[in-house]
C-alpha positions as CSV (number, residue, x, y, z in Angstrom):
1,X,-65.0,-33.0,25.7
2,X,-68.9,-33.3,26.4
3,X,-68.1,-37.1,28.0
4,X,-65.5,-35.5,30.0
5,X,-67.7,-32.3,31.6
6,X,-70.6,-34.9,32.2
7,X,-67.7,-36.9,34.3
8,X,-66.8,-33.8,35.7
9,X,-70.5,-32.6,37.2
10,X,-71.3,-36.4,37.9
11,X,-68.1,-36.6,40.1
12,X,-69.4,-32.8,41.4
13,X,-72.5,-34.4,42.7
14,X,-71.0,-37.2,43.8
15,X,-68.4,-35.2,45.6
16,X,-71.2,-33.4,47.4
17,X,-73.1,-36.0,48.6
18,X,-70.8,-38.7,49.7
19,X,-69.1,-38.1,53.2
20,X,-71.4,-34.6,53.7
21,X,-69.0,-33.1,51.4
22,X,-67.5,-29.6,52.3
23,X,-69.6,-29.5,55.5
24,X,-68.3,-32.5,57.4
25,X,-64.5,-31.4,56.1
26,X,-65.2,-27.8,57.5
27,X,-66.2,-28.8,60.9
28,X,-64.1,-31.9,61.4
29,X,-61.0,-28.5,60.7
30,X,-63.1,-26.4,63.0
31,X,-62.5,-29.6,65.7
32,X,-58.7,-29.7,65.3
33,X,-57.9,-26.0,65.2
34,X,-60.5,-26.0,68.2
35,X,-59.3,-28.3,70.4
36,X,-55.0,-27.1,69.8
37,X,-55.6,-24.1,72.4
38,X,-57.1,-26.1,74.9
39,X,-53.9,-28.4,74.7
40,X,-51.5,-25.8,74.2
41,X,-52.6,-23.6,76.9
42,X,-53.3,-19.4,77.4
43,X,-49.7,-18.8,75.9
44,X,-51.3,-16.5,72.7
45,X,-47.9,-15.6,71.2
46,X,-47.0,-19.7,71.0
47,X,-50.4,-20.0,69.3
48,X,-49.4,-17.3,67.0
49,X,-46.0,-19.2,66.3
50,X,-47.6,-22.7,65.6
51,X,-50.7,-21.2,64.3
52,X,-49.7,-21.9,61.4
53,X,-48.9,-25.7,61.4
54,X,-52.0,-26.1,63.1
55,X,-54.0,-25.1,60.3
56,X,-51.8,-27.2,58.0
57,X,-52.2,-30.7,60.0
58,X,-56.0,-29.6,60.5
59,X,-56.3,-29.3,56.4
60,X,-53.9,-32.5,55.8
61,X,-56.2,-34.6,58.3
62,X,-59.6,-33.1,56.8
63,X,-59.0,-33.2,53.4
64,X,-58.5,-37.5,54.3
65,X,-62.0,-38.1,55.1
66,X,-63.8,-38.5,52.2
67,X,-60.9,-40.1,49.9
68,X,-61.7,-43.6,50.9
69,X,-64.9,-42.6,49.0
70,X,-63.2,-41.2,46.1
71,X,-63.5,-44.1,43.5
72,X,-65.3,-46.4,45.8
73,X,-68.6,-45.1,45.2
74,X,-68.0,-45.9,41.1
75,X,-66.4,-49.3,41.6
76,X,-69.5,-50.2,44.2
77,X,-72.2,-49.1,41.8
78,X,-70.6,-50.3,38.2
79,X,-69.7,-46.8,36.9
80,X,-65.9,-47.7,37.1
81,X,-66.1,-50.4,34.5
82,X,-67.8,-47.8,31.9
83,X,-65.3,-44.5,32.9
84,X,-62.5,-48.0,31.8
85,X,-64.3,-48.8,28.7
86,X,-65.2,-45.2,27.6
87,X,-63.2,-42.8,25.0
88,X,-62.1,-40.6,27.5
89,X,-58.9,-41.7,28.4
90,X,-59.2,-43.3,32.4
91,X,-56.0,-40.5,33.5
92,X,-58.6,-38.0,32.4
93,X,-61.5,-38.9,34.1
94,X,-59.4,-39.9,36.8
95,X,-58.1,-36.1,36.9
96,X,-61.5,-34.7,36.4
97,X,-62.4,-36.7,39.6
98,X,-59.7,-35.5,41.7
99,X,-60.8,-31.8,40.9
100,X,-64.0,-32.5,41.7
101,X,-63.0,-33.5,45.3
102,X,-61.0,-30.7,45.6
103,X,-63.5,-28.0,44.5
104,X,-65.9,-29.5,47.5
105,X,-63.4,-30.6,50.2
106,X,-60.4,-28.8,49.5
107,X,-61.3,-25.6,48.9
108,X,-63.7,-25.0,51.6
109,X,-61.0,-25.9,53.9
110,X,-59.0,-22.8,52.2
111,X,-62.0,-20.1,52.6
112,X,-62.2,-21.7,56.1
113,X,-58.9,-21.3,57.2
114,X,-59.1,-17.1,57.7
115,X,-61.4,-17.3,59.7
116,X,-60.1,-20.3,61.9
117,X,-56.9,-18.1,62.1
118,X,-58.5,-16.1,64.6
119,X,-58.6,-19.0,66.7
120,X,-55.1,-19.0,66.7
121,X,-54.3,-15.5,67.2
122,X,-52.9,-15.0,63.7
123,X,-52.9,-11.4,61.9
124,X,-54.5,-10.7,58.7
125,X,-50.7,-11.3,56.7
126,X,-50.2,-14.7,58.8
127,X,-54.1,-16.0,57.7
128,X,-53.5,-14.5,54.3
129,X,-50.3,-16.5,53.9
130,X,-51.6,-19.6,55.3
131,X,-54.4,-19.3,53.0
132,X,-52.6,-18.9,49.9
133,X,-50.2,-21.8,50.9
134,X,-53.5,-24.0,51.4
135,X,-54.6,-23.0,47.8
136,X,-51.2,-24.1,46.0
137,X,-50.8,-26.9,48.0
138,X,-53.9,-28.5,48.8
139,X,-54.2,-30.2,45.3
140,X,-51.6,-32.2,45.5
141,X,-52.9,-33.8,48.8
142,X,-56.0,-34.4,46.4
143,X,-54.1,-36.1,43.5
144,X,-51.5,-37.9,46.1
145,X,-54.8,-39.1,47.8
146,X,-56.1,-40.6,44.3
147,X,-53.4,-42.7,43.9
148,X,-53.8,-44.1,47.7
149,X,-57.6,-44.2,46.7
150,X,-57.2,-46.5,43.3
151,X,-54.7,-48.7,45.1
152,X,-57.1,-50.0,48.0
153,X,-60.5,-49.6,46.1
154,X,-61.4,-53.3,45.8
155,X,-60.1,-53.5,49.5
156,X,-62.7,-53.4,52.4
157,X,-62.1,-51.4,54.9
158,X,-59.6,-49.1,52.6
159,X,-60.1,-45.8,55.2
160,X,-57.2,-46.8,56.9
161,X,-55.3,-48.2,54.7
162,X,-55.5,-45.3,52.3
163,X,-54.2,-42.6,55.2
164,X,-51.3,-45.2,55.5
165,X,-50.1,-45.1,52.3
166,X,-51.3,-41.3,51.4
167,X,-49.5,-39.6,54.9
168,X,-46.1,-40.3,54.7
169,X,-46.2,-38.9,50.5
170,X,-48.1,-36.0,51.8
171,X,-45.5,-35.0,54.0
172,X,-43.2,-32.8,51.8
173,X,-46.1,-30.8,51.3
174,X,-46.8,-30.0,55.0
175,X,-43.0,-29.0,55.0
176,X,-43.3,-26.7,52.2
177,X,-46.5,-25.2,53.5
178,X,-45.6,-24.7,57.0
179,X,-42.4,-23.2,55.5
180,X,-43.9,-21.2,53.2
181,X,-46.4,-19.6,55.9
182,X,-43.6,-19.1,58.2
183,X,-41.2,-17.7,56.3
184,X,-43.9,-15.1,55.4
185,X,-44.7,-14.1,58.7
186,X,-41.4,-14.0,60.5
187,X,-38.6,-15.0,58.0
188,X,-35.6,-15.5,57.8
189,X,-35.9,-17.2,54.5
190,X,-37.8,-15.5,51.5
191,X,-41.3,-16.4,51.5
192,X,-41.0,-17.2,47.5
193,X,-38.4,-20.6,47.9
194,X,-40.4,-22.7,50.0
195,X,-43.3,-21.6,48.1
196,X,-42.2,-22.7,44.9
197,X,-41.5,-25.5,46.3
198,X,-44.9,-26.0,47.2
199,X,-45.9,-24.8,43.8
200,X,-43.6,-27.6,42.0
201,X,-44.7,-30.3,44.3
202,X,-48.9,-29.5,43.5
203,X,-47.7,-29.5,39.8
204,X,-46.0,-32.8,40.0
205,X,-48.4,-34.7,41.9
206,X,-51.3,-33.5,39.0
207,X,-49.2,-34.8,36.5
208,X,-47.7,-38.5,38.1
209,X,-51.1,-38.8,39.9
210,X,-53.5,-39.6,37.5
211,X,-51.2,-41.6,35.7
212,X,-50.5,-43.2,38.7
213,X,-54.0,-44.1,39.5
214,X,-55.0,-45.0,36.4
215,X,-52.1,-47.4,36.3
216,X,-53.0,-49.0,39.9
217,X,-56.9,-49.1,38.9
218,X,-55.7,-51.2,35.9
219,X,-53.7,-53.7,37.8
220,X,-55.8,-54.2,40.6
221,X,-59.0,-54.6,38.3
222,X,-57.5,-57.7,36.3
């Protein structure tokens, strides 16, 4: 347990200073959410009915910019060959990583996303919804994103490539979310049943992921 919790606030730090952690992810979301009413036009009640997909594609797109540094910064300075050889088990330390990113990228972007719902002209229930859609569902676009991350981390150049392979599997969450928000707001469907949905899909993806990961970090580090 003590290997794993030094893993843990090494991958903390790490989190915090590679990419500007929480600050670049908070204004590149400030950007999107920004720049939607300039494109959308004066119309406030269609900014209150997309508001919240808006905030959902903001948080998808933001919480991409620091994964191509996710296991990167190990494999580049040697670390990644001793979290392979250590006692910890790699889907572990693998796990402890992507909660690390999420704790400095991903959750900002949820205490973030209130306030950005002014922006939008959403009410206090439509932010409040949005932001506890966000917090459910925002890990699994962490652990999705660690398995894009350990497939393309010998690759140069992986940015891209990892927003390739990581978009199209973070899709069902973006349904569920956007589903989830909306159906708390203005119905018709209960606003539990896409949000389990969401729930399920977070839970998955933290138990596949790492084992995932780990699995592609193998392979591609023969």
């Amino acid at each position: 347990m003590t290997a794993l919790a030094n893993i843990f606030l090494r991958d903390m730090r790490l989190s915090v200073r590679l990419g500007g952690g929480a600050l670049i992810g908070v204004l590149f979301f400030l950007i999107v959410v920004t720049l939607m009413p300039f494109a959308i036009g004066p119309d406030l009640a269609l900014l209150a009915r997309i508001g919240p997909a808006i905030l959902w594609l903001g948080a998808l797109l933001a919480s991409l910019l620091a994964l191509d540094r996710l296991i990167a910064a190990d494999y580049e300075d040697g670390s990644l060959d001793l979290i392979l050889m250590a006692r910890v088990p790699l889907e572990l330390s693998l796990a402890s990583k992507a909660l690390a990113h999420w704790l400095t990228t991903g959750l900002p972007l949820v205490i973030a996303a209130p306030l950005l719902g002014l922006l939008l002209n959403l009410d206090p229930t439509a932010t409040g919804a949005v932001a506890l859609t966000l917090l459910a569902g925002t890990p699994a676009l962490t652990f999705i994103g660690l398995i894009g991350a350990s497939l393309t981390v010998a690759l140069r150049r992986g940015g891209l490539l990892i927003a390739v392979l990581v978009l199209p599997l973070a899709v069902p969450v973006l349904i569920f979310g956007v589903a989830a928000s909306n159906a708390a707001i203005v119905g018709p469907v209960p606003f539990g049943t896409p949000f389990t949905i969401l729930c399920a899909l977070t839970l998955m993806s933290a138990v596949v992921g790492p084992f995932a990961a780990a699995a592609a970090l193998r392979h591609g580090l023969e």
